[in-house]
N, CA, C and O atoms as CSV, one atom per row, in Angstrom:
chain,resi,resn,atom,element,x,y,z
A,1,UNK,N,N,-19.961,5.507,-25.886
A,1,UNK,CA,C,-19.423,5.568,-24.539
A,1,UNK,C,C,-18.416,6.713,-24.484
A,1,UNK,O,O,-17.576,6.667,-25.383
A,2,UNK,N,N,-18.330,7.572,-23.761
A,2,UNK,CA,C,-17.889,8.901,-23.469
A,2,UNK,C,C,-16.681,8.492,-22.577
A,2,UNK,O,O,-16.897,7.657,-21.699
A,3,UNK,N,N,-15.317,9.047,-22.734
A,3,UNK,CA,C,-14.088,9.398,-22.077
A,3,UNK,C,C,-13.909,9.236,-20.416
A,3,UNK,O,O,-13.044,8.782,-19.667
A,4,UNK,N,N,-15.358,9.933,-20.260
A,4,UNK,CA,C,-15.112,9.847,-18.773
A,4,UNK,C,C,-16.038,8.709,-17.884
A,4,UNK,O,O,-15.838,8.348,-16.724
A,5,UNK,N,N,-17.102,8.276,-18.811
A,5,UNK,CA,C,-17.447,6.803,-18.414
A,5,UNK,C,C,-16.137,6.055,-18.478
A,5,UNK,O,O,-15.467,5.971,-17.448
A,6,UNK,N,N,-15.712,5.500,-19.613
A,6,UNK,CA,C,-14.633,4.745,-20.050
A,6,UNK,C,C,-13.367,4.888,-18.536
A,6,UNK,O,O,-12.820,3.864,-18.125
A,7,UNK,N,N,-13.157,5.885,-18.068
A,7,UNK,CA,C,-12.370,6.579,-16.990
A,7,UNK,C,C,-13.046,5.790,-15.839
A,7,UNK,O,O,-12.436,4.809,-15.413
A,8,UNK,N,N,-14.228,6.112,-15.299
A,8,UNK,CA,C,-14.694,5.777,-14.235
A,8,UNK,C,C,-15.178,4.377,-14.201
A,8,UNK,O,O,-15.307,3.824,-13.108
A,9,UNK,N,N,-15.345,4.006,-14.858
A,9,UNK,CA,C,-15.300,1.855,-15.002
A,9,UNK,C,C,-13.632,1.962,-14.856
A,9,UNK,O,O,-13.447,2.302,-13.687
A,10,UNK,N,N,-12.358,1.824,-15.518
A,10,UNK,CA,C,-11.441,1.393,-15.173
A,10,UNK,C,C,-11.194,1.390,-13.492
A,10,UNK,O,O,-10.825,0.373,-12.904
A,11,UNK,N,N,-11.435,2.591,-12.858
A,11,UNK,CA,C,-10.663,3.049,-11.902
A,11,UNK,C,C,-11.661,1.933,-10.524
A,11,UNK,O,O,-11.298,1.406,-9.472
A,12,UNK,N,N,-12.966,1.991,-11.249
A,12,UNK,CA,C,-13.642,1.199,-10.417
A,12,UNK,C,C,-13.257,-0.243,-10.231
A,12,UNK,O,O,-13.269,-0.849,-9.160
A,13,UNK,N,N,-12.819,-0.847,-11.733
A,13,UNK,CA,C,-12.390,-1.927,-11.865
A,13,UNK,C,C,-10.517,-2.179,-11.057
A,13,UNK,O,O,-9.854,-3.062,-10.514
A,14,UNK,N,N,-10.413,-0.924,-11.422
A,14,UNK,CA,C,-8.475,-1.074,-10.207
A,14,UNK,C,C,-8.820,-1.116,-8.808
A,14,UNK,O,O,-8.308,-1.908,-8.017
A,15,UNK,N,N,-9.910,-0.042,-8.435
A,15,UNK,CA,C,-10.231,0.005,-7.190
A,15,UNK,C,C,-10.569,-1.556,-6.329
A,15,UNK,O,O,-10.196,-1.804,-5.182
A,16,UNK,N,N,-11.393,-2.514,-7.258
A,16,UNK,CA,C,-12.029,-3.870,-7.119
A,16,UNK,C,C,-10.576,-4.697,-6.752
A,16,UNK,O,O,-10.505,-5.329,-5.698
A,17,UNK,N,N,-9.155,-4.631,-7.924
A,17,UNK,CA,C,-8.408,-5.415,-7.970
A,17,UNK,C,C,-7.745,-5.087,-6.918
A,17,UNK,O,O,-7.452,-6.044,-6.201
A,18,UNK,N,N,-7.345,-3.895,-6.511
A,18,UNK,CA,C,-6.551,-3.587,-5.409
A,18,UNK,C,C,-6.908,-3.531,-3.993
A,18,UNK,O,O,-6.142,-3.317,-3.054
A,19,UNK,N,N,-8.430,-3.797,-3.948
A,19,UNK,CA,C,-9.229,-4.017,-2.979
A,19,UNK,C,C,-8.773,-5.524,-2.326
A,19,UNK,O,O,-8.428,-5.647,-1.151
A,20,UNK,N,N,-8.838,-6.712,-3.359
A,20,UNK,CA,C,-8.273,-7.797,-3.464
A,20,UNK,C,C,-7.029,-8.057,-3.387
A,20,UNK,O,O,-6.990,-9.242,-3.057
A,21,UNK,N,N,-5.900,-7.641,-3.500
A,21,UNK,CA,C,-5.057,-7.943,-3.633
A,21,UNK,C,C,-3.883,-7.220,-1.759
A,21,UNK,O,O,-2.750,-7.474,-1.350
A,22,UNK,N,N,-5.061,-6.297,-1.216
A,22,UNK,CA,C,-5.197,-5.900,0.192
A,22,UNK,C,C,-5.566,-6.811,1.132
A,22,UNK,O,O,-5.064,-6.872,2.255
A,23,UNK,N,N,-6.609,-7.675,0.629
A,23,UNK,CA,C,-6.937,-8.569,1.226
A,23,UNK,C,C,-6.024,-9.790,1.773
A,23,UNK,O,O,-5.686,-10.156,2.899
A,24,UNK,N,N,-5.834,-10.152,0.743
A,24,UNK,CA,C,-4.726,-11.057,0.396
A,24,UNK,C,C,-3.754,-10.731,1.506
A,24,UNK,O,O,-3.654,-11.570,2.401
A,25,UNK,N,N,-2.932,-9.499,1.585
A,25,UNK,CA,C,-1.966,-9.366,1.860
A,25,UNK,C,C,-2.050,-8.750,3.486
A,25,UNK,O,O,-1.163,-8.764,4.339
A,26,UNK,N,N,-2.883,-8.427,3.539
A,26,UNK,CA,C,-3.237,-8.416,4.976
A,26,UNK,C,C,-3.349,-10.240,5.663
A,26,UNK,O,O,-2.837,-10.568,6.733
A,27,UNK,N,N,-4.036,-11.083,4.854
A,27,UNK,CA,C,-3.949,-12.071,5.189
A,27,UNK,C,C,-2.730,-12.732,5.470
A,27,UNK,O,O,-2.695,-13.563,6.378
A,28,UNK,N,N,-1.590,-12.426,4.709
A,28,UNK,CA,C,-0.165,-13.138,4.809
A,28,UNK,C,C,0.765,-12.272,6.058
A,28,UNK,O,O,1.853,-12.693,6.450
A,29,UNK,N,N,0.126,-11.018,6.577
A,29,UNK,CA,C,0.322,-10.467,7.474
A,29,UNK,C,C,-0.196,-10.896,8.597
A,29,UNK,O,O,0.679,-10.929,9.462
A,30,UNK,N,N,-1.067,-11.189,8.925
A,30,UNK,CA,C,-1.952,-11.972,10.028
A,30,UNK,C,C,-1.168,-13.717,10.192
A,30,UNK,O,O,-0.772,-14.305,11.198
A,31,UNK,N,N,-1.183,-14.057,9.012
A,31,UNK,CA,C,-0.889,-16.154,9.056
A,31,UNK,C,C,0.073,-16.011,8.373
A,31,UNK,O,O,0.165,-16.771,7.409
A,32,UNK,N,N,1.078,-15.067,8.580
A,32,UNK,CA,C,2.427,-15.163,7.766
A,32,UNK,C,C,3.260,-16.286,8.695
A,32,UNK,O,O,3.097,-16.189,9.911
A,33,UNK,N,N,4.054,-17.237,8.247
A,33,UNK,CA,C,4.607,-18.690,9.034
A,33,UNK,C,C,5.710,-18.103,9.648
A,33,UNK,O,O,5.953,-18.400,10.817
A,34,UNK,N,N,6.521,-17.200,8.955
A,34,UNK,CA,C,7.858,-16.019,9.645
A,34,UNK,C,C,7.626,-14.974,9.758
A,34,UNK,O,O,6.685,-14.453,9.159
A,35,UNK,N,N,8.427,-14.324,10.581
A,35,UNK,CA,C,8.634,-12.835,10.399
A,35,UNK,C,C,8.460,-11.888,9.150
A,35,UNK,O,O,7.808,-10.856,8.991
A,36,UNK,N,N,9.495,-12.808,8.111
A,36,UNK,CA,C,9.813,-12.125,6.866
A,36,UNK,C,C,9.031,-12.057,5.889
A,36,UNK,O,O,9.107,-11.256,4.957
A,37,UNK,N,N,7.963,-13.181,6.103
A,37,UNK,CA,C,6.526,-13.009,5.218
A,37,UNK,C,C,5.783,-11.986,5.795
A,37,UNK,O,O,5.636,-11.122,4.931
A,38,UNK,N,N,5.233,-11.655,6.851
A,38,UNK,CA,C,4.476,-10.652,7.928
A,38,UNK,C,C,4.969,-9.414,7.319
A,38,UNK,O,O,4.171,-8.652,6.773
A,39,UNK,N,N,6.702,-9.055,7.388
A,39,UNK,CA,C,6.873,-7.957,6.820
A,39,UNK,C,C,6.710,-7.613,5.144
A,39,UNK,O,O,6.356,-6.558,4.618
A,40,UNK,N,N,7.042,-8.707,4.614
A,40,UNK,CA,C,6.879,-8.075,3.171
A,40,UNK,C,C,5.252,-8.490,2.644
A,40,UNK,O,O,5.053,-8.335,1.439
A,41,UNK,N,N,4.050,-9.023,3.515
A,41,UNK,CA,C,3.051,-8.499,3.588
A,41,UNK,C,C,3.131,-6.984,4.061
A,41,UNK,O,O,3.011,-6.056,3.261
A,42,UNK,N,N,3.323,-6.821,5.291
A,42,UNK,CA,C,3.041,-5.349,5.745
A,42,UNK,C,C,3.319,-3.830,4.359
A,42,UNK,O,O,2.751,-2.752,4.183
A,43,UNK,N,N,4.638,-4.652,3.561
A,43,UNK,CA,C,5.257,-3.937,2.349
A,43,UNK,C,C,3.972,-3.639,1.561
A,43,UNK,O,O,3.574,-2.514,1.257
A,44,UNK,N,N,3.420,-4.734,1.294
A,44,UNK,CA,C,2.495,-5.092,-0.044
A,44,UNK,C,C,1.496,-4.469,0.015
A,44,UNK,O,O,0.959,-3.949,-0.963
A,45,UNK,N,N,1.065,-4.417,1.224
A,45,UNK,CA,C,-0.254,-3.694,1.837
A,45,UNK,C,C,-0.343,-2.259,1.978
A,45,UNK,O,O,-1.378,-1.596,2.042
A,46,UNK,N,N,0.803,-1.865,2.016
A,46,UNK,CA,C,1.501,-0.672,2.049
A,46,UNK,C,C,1.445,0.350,0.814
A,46,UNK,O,O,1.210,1.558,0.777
A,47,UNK,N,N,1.767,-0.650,-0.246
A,47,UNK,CA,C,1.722,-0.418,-1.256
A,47,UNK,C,C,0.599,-0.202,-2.293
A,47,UNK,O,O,0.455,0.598,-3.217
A,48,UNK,N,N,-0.168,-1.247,-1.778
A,48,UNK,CA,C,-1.811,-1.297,-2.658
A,48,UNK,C,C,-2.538,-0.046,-1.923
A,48,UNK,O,O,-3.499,0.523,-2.442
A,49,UNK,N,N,-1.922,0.381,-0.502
A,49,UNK,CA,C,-2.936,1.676,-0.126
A,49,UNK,C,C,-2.327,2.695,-1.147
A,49,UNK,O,O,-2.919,3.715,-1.501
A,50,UNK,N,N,-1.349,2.400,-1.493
A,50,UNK,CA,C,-0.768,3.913,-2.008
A,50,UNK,C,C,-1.312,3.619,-3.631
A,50,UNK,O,O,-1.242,4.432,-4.554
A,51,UNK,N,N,-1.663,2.738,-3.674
A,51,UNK,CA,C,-2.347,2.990,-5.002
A,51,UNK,C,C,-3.570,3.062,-5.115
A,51,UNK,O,O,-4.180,3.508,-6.087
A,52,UNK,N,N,-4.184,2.465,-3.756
A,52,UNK,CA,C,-5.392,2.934,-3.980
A,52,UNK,C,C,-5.781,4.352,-3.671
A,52,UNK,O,O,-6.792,4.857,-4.158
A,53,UNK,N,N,-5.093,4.894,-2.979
A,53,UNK,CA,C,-5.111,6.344,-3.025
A,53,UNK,C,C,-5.081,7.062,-4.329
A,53,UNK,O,O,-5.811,7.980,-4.700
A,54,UNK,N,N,-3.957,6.389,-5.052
A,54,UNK,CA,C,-3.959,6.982,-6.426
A,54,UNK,C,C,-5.421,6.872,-7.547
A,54,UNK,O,O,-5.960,7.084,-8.633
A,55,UNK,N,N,-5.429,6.669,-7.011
A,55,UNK,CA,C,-7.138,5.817,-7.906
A,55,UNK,C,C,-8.082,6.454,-7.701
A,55,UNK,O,O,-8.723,7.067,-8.555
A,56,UNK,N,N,-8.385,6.385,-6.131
A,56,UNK,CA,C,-9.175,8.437,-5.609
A,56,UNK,C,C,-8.731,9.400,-6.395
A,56,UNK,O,O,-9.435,10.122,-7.102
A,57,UNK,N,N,-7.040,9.445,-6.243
A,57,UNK,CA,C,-7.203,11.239,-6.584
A,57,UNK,C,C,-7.965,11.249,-7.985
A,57,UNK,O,O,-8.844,12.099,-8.129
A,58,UNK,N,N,-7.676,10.311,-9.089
A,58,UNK,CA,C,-8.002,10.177,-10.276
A,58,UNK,C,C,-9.304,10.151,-10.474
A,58,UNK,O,O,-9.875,10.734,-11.395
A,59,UNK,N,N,-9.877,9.415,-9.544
A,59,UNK,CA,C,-11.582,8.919,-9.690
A,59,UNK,C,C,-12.770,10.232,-9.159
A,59,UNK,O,O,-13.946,10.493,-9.414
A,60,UNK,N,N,-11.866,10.728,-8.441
A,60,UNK,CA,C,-12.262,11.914,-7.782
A,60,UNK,C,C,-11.868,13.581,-7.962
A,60,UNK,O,O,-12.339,14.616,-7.489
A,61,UNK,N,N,-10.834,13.289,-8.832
A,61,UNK,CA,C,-10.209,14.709,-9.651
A,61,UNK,C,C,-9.489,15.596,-8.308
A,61,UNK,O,O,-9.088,16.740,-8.524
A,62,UNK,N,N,-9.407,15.204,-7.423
A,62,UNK,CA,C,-8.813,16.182,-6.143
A,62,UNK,C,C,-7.602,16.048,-6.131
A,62,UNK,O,O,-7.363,14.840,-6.114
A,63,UNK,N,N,-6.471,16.777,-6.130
A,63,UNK,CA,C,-4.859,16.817,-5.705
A,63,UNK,C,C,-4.507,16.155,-4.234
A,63,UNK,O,O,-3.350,15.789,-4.027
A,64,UNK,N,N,-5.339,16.032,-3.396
A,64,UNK,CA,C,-5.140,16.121,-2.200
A,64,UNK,C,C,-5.040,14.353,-1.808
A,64,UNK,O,O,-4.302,13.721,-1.051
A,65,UNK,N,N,-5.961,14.028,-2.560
A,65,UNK,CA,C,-5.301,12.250,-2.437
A,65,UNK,C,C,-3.731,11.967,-2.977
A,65,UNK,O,O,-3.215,10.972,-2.467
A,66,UNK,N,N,-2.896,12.717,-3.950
A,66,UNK,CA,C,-1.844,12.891,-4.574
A,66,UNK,C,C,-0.814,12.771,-3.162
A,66,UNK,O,O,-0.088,11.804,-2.929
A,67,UNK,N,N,-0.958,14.104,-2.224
A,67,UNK,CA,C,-0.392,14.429,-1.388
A,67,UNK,C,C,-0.806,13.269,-0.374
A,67,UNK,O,O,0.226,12.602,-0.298
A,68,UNK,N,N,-1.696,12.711,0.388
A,68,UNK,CA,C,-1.835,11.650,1.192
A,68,UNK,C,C,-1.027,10.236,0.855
A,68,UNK,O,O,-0.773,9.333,1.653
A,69,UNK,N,N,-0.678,10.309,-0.637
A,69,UNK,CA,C,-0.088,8.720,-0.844
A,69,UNK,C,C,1.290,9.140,-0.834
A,69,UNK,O,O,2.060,8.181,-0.776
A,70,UNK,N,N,1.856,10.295,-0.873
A,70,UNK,CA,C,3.455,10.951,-0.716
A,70,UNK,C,C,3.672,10.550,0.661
A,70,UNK,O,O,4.721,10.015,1.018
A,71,UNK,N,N,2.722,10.792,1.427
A,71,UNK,CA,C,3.098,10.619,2.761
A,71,UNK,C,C,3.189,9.232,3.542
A,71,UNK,O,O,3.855,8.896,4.522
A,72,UNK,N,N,2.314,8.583,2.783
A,72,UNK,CA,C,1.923,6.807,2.637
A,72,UNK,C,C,3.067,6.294,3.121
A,72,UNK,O,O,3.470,5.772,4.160
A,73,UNK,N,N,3.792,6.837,1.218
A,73,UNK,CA,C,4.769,6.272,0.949
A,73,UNK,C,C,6.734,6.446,1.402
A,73,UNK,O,O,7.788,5.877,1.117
A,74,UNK,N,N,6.294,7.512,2.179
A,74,UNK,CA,C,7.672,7.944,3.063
A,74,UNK,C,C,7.503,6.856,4.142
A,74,UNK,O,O,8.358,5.990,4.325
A,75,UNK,N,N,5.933,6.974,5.107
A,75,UNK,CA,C,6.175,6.159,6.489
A,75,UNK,C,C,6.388,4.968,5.939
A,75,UNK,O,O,7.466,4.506,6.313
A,76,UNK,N,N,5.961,4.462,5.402
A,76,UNK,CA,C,6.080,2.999,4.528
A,76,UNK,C,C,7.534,2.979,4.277
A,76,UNK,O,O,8.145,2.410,5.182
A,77,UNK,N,N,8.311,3.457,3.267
A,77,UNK,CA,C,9.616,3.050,3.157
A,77,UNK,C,C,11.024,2.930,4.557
A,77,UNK,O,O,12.097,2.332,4.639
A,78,UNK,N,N,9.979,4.173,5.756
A,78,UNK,CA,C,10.770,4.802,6.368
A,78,UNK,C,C,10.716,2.955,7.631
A,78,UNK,O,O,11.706,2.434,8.145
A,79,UNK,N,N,9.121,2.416,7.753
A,79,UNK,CA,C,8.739,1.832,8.313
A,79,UNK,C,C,9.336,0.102,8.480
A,79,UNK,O,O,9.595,-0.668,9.404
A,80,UNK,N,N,9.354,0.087,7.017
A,80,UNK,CA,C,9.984,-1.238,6.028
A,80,UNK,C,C,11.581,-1.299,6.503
A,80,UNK,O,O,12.098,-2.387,6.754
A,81,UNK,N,N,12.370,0.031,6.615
A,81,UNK,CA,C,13.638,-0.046,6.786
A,81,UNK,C,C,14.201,-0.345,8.218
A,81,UNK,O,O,15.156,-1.042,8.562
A,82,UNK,N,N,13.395,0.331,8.873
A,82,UNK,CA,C,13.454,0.076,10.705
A,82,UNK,C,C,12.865,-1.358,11.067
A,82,UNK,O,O,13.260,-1.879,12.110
A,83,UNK,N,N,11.969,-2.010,10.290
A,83,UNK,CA,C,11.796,-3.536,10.273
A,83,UNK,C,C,12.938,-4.441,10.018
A,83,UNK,O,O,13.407,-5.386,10.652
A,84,UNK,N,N,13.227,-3.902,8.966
A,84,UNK,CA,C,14.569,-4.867,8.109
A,84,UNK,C,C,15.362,-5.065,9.143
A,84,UNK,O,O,15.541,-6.132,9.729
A,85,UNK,N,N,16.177,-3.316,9.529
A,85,UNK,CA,C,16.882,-3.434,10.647
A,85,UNK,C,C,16.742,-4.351,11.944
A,85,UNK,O,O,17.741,-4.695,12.575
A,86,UNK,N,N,15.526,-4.708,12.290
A,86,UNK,CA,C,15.007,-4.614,13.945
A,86,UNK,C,C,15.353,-6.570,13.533
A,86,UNK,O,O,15.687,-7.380,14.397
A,87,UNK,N,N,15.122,-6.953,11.839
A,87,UNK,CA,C,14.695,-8.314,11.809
A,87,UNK,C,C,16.601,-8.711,11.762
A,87,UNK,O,O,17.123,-9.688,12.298
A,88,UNK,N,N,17.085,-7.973,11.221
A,88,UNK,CA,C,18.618,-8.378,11.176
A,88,UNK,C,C,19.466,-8.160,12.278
A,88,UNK,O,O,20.550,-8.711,12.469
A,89,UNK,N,N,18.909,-7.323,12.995
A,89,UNK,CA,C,20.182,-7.057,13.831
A,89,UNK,C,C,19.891,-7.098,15.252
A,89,UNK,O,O,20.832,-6.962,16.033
A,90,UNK,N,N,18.106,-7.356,15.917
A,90,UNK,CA,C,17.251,-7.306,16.842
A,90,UNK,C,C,17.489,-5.624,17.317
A,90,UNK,O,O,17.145,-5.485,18.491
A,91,UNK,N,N,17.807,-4.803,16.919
A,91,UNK,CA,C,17.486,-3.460,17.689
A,91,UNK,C,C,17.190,-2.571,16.053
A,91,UNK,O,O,17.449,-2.845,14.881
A,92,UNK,N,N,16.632,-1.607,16.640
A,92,UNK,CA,C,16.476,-0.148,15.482
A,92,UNK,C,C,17.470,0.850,15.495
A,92,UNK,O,O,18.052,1.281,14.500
A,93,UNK,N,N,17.666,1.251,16.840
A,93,UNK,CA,C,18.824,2.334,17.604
A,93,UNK,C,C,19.770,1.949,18.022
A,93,UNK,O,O,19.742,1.382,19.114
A,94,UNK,N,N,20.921,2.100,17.350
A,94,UNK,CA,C,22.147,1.478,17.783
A,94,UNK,C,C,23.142,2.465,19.065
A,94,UNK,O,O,23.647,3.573,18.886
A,95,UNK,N,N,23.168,1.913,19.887
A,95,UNK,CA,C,23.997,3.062,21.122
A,95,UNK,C,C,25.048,3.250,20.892
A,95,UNK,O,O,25.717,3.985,21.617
């Protein structure tokens, strides 16, 4: 078995787990019982894209999935924080 078989079964096999674990978490986003489950689904989900992105660039040898999960992962943190805010304090923009 050759390096880059060995390569392309793992990534297929992360791709499978993180496929699942999207699922999931989209689900606790949809039938989350609070707010605060909904959002740290929205987190989770957030997160498994940015790895599944990572898994392309790898599976696929292109830089350019690299750069798509940078960006993922800014709106995501940027997204998560204006939630937090909006869930603690009911506004985003303070006058």
């Amino acid at each position: 078995m050759s390096m880059e078989t060995l390569v392309d079964m793992a990534a297929w096999f992360a791709s499978g787990c993180i496929g699942t674990a999207m699922l999931l978490a989209a689900w606790r986003v949809v039938h989350g019982p609070a707010a605060h489950d909904r959002v740290l689904g929205l987190d989770t989900l957030y997160v498994n894209a940015l790895a599944m992105l990572l898994v392309y660039g790898l599976r696929f040898g292109s830089g350019a999935w690299f750069e798509i999960a940078l960006l993922i992962a800014l709106f995501g943190f940027v997204g998560s924080v204006a939630l937090a805010k909006f869930l603690l304090r009911g506004e985003v923009i303070e006058p």
